[in-house]
N, CA, C and O atoms as CSV, one atom per row, in Angstrom:
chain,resi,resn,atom,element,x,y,z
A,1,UNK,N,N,0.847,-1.162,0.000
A,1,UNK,CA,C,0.000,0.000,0.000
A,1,UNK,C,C,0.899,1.234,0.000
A,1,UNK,O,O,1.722,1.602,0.838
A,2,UNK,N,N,0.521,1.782,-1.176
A,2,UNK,CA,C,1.367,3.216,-1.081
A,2,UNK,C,C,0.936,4.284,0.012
A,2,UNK,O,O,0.189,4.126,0.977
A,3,UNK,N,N,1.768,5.666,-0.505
A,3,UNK,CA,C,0.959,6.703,0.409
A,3,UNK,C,C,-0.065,7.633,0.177
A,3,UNK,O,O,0.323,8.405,-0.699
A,4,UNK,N,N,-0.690,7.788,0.389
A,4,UNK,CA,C,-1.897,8.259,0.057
A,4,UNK,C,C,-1.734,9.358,-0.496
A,4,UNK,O,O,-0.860,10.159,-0.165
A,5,UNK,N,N,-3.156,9.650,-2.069
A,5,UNK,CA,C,-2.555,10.885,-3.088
A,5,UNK,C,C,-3.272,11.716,-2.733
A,5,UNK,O,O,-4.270,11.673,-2.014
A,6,UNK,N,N,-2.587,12.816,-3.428
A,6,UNK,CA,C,-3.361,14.448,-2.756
A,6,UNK,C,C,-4.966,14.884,-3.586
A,6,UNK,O,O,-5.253,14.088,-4.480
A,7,UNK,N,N,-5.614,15.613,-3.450
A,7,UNK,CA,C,-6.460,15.742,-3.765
A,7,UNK,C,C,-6.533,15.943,-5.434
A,7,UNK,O,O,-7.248,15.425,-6.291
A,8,UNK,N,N,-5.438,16.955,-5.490
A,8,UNK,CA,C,-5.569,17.775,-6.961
A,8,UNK,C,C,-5.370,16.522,-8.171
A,8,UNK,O,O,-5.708,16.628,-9.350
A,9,UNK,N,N,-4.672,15.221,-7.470
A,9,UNK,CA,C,-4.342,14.311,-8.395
A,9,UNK,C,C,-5.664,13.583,-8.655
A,9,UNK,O,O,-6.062,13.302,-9.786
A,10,UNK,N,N,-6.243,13.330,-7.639
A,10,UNK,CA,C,-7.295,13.067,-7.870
A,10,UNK,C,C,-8.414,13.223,-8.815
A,10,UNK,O,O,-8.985,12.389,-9.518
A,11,UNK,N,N,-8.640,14.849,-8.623
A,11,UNK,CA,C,-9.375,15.823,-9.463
A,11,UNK,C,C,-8.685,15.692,-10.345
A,11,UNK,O,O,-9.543,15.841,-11.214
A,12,UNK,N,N,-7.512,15.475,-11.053
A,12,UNK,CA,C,-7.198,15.448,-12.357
A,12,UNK,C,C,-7.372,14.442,-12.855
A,12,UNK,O,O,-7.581,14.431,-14.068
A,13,UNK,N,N,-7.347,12.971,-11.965
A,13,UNK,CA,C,-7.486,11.383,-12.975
A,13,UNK,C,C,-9.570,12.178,-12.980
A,13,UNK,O,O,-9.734,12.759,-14.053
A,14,UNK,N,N,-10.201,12.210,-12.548
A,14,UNK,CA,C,-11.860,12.552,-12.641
A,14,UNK,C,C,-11.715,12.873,-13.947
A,14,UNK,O,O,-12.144,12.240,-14.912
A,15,UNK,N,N,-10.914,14.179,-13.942
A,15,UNK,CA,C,-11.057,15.316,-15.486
A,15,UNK,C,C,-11.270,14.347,-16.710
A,15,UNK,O,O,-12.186,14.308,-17.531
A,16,UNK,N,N,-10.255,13.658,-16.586
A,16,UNK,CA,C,-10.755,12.268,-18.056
A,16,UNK,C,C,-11.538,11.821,-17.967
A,16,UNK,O,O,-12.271,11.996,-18.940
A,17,UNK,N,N,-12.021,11.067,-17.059
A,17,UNK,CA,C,-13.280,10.382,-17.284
A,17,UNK,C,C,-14.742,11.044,-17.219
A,17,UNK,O,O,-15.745,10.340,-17.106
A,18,UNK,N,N,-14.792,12.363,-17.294
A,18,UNK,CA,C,-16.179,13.342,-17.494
A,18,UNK,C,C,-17.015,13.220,-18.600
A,18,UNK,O,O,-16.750,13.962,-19.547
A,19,UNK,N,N,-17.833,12.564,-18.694
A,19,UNK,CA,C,-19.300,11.792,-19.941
A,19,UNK,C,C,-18.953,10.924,-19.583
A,19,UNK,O,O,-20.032,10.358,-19.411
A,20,UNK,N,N,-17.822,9.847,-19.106
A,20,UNK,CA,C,-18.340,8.124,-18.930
A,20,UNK,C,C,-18.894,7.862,-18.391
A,20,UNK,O,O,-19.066,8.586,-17.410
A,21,UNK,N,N,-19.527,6.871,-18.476
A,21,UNK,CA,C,-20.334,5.667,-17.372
A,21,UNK,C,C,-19.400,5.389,-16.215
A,21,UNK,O,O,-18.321,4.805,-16.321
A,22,UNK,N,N,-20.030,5.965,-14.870
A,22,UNK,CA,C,-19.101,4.947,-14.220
A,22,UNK,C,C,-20.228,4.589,-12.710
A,22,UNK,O,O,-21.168,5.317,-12.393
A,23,UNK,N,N,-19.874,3.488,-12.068
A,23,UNK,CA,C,-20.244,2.709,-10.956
A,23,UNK,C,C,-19.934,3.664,-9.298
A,23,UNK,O,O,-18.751,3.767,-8.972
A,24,UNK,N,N,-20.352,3.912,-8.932
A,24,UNK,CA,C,-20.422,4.118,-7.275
A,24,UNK,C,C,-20.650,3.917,-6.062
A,24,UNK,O,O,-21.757,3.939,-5.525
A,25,UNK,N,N,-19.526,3.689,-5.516
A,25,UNK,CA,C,-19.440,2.574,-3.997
A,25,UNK,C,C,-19.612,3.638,-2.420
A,25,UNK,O,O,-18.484,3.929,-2.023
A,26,UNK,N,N,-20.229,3.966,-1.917
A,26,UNK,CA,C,-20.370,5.202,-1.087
A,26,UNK,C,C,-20.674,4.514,0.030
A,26,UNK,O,O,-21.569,3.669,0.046
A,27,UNK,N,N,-19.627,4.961,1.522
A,27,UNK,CA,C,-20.181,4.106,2.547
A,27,UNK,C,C,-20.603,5.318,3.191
A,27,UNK,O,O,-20.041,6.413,3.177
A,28,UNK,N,N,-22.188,4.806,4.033
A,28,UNK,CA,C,-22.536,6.002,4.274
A,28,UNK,C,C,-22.749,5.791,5.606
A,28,UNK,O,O,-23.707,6.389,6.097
A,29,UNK,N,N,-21.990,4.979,6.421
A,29,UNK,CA,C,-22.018,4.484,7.797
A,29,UNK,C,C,-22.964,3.850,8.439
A,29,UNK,O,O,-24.141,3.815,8.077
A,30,UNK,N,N,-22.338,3.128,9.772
A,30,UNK,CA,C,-23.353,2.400,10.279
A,30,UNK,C,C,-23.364,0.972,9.027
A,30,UNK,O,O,-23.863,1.809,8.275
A,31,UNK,N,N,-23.338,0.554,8.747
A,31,UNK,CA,C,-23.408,-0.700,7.501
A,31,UNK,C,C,-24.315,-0.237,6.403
A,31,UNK,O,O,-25.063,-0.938,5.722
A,32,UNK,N,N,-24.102,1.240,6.332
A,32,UNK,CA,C,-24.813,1.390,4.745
A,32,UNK,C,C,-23.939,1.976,3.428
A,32,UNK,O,O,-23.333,3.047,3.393
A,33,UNK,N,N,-24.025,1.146,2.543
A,33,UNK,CA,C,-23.530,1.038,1.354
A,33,UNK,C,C,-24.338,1.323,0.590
A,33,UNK,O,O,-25.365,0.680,0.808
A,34,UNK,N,N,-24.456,2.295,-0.622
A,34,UNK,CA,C,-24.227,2.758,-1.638
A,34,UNK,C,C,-24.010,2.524,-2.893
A,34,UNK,O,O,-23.261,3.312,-3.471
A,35,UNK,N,N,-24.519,1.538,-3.561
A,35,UNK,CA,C,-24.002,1.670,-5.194
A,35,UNK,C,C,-25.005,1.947,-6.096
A,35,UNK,O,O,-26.163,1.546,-6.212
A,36,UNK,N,N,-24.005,3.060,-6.983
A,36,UNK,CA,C,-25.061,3.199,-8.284
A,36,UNK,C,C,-24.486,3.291,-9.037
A,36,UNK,O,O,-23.336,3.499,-8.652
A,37,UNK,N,N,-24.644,3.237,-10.948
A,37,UNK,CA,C,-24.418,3.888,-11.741
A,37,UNK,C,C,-25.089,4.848,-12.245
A,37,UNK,O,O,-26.308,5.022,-12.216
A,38,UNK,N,N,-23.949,5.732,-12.904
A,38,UNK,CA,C,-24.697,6.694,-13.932
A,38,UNK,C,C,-23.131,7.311,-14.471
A,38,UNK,O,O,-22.068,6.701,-14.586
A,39,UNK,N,N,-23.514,9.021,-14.791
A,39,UNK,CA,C,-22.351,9.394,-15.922
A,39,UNK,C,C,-21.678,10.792,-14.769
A,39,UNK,O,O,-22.360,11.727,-14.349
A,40,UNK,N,N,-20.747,10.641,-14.581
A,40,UNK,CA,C,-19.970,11.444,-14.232
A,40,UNK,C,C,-20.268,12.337,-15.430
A,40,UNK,O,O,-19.945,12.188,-16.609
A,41,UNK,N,N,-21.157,13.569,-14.671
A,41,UNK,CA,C,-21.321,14.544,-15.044
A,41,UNK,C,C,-20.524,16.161,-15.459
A,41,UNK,O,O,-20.696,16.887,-16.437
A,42,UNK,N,N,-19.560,16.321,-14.179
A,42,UNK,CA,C,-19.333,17.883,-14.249
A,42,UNK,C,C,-18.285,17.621,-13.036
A,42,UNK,O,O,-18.642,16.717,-12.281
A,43,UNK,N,N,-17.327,18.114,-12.788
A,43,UNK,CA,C,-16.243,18.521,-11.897
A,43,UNK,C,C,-16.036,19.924,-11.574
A,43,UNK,O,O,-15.898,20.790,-12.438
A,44,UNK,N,N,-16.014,20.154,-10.240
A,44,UNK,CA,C,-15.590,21.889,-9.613
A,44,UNK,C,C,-14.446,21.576,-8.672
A,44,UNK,O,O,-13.910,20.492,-8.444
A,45,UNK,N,N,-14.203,22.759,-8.186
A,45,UNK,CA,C,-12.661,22.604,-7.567
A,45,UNK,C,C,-12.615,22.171,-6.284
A,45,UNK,O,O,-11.475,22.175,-5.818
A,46,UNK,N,N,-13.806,21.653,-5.272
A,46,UNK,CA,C,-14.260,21.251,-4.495
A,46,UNK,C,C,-15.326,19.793,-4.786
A,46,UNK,O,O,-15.440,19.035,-3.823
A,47,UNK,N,N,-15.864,19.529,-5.714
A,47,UNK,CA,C,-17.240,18.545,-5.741
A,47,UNK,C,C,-16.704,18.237,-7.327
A,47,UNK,O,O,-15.865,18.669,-8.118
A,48,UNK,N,N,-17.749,17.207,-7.247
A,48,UNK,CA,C,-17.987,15.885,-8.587
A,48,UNK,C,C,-19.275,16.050,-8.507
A,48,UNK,O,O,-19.847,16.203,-7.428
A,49,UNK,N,N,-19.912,16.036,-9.726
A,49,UNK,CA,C,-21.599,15.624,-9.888
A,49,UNK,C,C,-21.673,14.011,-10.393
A,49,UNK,O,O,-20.711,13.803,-11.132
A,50,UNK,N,N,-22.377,12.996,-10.254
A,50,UNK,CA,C,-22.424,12.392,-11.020
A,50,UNK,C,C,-24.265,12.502,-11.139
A,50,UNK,O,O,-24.952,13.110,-10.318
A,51,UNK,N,N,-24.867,11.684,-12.484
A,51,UNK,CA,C,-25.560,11.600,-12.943
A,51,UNK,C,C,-26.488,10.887,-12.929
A,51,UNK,O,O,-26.584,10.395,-14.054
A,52,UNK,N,N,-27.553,10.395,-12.038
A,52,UNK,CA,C,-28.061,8.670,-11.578
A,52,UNK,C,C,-29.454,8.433,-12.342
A,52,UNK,O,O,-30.085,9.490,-12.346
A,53,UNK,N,N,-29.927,7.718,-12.789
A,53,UNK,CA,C,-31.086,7.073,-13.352
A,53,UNK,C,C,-31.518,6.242,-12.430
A,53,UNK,O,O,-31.175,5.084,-12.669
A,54,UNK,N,N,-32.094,6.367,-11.533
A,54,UNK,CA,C,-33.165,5.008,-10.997
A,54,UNK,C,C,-34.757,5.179,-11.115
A,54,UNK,O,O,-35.448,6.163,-10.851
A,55,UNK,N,N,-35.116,3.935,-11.584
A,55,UNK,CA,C,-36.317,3.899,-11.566
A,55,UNK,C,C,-37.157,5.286,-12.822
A,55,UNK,O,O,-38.062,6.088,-12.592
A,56,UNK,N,N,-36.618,5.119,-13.673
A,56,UNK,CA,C,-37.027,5.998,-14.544
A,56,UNK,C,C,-36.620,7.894,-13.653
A,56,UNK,O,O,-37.251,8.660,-14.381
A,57,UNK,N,N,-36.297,8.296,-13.140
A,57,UNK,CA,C,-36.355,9.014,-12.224
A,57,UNK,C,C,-34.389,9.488,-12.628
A,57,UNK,O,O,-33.399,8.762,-12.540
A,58,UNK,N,N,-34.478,10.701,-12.984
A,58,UNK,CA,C,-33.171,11.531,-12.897
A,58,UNK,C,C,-32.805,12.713,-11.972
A,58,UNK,O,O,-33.388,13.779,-11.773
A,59,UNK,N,N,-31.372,12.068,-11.340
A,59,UNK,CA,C,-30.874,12.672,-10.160
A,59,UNK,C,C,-29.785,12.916,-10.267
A,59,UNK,O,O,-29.208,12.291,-11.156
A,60,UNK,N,N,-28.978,13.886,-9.477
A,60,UNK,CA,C,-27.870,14.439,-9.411
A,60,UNK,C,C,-27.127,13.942,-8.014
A,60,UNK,O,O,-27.898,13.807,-7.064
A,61,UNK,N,N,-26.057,13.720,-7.825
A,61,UNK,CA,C,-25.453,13.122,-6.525
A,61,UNK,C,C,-23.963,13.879,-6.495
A,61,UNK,O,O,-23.106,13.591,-7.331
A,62,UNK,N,N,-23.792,14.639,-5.698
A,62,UNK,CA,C,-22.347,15.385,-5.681
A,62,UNK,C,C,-21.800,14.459,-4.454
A,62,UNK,O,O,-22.429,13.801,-3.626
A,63,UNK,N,N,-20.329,14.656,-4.648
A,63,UNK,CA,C,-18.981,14.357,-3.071
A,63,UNK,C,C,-18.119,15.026,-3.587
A,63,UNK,O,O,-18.000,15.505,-4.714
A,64,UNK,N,N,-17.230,15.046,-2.286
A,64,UNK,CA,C,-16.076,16.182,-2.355
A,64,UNK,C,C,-15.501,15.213,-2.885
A,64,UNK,O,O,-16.055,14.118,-2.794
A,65,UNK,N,N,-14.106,15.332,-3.662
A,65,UNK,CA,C,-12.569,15.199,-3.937
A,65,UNK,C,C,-12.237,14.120,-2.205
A,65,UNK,O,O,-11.861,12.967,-1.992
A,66,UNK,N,N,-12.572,15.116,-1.456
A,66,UNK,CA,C,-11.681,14.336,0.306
A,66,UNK,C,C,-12.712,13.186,0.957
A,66,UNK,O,O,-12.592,12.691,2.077
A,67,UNK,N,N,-13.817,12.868,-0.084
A,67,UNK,CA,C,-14.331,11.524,0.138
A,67,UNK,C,C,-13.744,10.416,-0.427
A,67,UNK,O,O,-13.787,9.316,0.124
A,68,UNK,N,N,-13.004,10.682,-1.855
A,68,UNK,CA,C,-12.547,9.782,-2.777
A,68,UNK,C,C,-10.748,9.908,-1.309
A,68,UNK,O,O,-10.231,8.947,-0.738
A,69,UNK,N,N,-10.577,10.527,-1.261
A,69,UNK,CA,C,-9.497,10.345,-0.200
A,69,UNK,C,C,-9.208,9.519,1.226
A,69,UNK,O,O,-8.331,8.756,1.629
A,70,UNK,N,N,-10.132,9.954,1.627
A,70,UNK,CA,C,-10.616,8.748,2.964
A,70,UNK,C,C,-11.301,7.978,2.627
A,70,UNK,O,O,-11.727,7.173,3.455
A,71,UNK,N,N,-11.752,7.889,1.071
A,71,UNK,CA,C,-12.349,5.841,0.887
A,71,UNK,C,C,-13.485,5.794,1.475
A,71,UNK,O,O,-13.920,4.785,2.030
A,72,UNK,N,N,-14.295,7.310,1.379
A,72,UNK,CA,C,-15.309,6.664,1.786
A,72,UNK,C,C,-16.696,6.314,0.888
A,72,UNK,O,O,-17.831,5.916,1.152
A,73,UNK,N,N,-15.736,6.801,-0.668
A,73,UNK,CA,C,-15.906,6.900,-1.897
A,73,UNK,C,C,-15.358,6.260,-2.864
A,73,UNK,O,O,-14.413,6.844,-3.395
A,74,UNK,N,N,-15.690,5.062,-3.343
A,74,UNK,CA,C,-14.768,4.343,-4.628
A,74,UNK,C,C,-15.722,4.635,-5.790
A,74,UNK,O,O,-16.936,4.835,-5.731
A,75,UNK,N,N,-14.941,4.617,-6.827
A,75,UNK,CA,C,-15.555,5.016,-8.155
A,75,UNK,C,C,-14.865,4.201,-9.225
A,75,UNK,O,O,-13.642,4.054,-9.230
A,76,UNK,N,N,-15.923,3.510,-10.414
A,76,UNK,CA,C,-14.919,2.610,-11.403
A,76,UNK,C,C,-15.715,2.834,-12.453
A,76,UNK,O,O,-16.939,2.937,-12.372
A,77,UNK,N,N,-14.903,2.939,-13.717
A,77,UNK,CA,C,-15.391,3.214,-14.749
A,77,UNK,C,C,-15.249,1.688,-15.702
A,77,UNK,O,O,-14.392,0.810,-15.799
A,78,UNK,N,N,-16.565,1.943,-16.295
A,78,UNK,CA,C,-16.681,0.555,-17.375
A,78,UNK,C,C,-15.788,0.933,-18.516
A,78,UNK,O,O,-15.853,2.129,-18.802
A,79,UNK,N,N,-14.884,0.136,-19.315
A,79,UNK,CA,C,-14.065,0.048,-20.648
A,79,UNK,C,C,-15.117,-0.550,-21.275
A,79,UNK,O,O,-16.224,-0.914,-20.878
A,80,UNK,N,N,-14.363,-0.593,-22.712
A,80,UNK,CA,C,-15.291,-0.762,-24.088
A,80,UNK,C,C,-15.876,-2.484,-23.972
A,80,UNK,O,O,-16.866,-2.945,-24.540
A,81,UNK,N,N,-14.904,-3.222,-23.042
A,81,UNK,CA,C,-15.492,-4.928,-22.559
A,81,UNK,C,C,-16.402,-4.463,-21.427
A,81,UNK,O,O,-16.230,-5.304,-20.545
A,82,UNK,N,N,-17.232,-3.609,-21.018
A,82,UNK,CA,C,-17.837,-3.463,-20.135
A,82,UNK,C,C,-17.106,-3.797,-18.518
A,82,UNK,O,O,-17.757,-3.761,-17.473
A,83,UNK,N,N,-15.523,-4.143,-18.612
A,83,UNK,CA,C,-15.084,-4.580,-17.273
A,83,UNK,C,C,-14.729,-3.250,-16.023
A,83,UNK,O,O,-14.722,-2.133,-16.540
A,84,UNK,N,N,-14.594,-3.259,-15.290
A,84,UNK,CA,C,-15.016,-2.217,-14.853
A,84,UNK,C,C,-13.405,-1.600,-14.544
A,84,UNK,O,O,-12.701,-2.460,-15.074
A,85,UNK,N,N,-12.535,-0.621,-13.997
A,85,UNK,CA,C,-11.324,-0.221,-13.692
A,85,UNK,C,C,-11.394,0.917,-12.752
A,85,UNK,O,O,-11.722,2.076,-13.008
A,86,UNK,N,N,-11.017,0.381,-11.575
A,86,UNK,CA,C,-11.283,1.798,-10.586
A,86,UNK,C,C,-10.279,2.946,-11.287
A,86,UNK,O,O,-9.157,2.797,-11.771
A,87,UNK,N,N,-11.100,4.134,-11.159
A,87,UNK,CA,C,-10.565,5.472,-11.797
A,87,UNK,C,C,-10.239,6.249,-10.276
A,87,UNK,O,O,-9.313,7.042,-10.445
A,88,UNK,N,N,-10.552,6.251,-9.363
A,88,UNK,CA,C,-10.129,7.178,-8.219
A,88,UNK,C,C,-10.172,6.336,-6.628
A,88,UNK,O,O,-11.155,5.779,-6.139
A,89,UNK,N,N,-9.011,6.432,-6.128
A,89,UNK,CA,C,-8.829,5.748,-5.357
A,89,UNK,C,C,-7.809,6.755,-4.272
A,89,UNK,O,O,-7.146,7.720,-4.652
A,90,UNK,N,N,-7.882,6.311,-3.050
A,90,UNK,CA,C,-6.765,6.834,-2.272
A,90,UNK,C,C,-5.212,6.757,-2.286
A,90,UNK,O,O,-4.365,7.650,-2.252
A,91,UNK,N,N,-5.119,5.527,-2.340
A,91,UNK,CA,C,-3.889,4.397,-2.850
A,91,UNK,C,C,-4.139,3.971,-4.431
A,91,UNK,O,O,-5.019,3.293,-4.962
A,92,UNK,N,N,-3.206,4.530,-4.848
A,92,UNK,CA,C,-2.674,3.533,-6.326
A,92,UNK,C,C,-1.692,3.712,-7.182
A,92,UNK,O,O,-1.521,2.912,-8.102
């Protein structure tokens, strides 16, 4: 396990992947977990939007940059085999 990356690196691996599809792992404490897809929408210098479809129903879901840092946020984007590749992580 490396040492943990700074924010701005972070926010810069996001910057590429803005219109993809990607998957979301969000622990939101207490034993609640979080997953959805949709499209990484929009990046600011503080927050991420992503983009969610459930249930016919369109929603917006922001986190800071310092969630993807303390893990309390994983995010993976699908490739053209549909396999999935974490794009933002604390360690990597």
């Amino acid at each position: 396990m490396g040492s943990p990356r700074a924010i701005s690196e972070i926010k810069r691996d996001l910057e590429f992947f803005v219109g993809s599809k990607i998957r979301l792992k969000a622990n939101r404490g207490r034993n609640r977990i979080i997953e959805k897809e949709g499209v990484l929408e929009s990046i600011y210098p503080n927050i991420f939007v992503i983009k969610v479809n459930e249930r016919k129903i369109e929603q917006r879901v922001s986190y800071t940059y310092a969630d993807v840092l303390t893990q309390t946020v994983e995010l993976f984007v699908y490739d053209k085999q549909d396999a999935e590749i974490r794009i933002a992580s604390a360690n990597q």
